[in-house]
C-alpha positions in Angstrom: 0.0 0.0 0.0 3.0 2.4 0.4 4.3 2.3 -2.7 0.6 2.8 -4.1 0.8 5.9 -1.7 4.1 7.3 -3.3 3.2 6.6 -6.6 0.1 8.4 -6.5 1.9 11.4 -4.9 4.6 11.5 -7.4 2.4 11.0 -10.5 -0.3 14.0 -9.1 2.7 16.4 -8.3 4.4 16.1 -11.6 1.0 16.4 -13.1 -0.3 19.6 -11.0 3.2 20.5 -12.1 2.5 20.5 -16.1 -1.4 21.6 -15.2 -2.9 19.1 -16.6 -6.0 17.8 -14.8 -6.4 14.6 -13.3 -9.7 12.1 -13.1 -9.6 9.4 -10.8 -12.1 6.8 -11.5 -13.2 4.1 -9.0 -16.0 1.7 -8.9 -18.0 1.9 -6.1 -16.8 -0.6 -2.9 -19.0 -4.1 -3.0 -22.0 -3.5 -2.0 -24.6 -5.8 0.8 -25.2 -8.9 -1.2 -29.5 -9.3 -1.4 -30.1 -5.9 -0.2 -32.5 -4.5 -2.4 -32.7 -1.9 -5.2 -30.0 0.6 -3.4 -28.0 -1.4 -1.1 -25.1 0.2 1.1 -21.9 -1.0 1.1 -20.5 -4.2 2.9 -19.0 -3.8 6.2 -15.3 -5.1 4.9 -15.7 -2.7 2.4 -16.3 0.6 4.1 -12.7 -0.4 5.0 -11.5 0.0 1.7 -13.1 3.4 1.3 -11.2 4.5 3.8 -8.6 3.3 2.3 -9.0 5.5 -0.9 -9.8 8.5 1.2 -5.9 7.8 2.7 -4.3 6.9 -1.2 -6.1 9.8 -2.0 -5.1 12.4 0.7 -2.4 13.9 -0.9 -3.8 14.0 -4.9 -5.0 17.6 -4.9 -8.8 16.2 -5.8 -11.1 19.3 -6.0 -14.1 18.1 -6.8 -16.0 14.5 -6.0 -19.0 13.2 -8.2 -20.9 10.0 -7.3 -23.9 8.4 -8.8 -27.8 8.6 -7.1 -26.6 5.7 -5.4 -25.8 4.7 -1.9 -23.0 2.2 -2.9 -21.1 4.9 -4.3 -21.7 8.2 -1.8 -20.5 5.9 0.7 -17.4 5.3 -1.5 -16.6 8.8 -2.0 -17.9 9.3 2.5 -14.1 9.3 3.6 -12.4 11.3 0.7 -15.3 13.5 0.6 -15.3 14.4 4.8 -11.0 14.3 4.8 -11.0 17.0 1.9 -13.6 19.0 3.0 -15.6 18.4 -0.6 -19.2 17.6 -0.8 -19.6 15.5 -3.3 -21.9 16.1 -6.6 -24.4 14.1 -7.2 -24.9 13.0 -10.9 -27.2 10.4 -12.6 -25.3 7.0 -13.2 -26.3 7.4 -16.7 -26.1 10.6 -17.8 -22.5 10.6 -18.9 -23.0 14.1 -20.9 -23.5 15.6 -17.4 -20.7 14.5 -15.6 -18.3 15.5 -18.7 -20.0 19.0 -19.3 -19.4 19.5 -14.8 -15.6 18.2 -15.6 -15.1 20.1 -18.0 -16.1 23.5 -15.6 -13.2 22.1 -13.3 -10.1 23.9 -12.1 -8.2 21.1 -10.6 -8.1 17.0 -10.3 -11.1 14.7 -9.4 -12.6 11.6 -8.1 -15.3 9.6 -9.9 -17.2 7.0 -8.2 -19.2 5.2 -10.7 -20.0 1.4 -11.7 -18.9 -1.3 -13.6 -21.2 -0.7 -16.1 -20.6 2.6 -16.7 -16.7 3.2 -16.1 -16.0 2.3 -19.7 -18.4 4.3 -21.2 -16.5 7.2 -18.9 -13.4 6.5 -19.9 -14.4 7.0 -23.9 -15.6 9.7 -23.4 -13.1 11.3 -21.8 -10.8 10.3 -24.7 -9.6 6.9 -24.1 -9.3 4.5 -26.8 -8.4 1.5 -24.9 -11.6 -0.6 -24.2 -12.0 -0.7 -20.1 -13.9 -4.0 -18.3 -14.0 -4.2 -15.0 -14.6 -8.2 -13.5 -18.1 -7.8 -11.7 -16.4 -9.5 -9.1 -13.2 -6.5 -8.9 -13.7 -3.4 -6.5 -9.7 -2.9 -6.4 -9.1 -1.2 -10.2 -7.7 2.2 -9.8 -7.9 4.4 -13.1 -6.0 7.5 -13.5 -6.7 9.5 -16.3 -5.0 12.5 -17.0 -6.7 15.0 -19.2 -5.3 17.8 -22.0 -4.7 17.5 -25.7 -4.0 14.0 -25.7 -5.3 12.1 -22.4 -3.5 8.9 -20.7 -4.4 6.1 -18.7 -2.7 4.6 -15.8 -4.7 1.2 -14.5 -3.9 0.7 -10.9 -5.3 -1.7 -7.8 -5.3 -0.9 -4.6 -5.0 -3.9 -2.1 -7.9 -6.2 -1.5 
């Protein structure tokens, strides 16, 4: 996890350092198995949202968007109360929202979404390589960094 931590770090000062913005994308934590339509997340895994709120602590993340759903506020809970941010609330599917609310940003953010929508996110922010995330994996980090010609870096953080 500390060399996650360092990485992170590095990477986000040398790209405040050449201004480019930076989206971190996450897929909600696993969720209560047969809870119902909007289920909250699984005691293990409030655990690991805390543990992107403490990956996260040092990334310069100005802004926080989740989906309508509980799965993924509680996600964003810990990064959202350590940096002061309330998170923005913005339909799972409405894609052209969340871009058109990135695009107003000065500085980097955090995306919590879902499985099914990350890759859809990721093209449209200007990705070419085809994302899938396992419906089983809650550990895939993307780092995208924006500008003329956008990049992706494909982390996990530890189960």
């Amino acid at each position: 996890m500390k060399g996650l931590f360092v990485f992170l770090s590095i990477f986000v000062a040398v790209t405040i350092a050449s201004a480019e913005p930076v989206i971190v994308l996450v897929r909600h934590a696993e969720k209560v198995a047969s809870a119902g339509k909007d289920p909250d997340l699984s005691p293990a895994d409030r655990a690991r949202a805390e543990a992107l709120a403490r990956i996260l602590k040092d990334s310069g993340i100005t802004a926080i968007f989740t989906s309508e759903f509980k799965r993924t506020q509680e996600t964003a809970a810990p990064t959202a109360t350590a940096m002061k941010i309330a998170p923005t609330v913005v339909p799972a599917k409405d894609i052209a929202l969340l871009l058109s609310k990135l695009r107003q940003l000065n500085g980097n953010a955090l995306i919590v979404a879902h499985g099914d929508t990350i890759p859809d996110i990721v093209k449209a922010l200007g990705i070419d390589i085809p994302i899938q995330i396992p419906e089983d994996d809650y550990t895939e980090l993307l780092i995208i960094t924006l500008g003329n010609k956008p990049e992706l870096f494909r982390l996990h953080y530890p189960d």
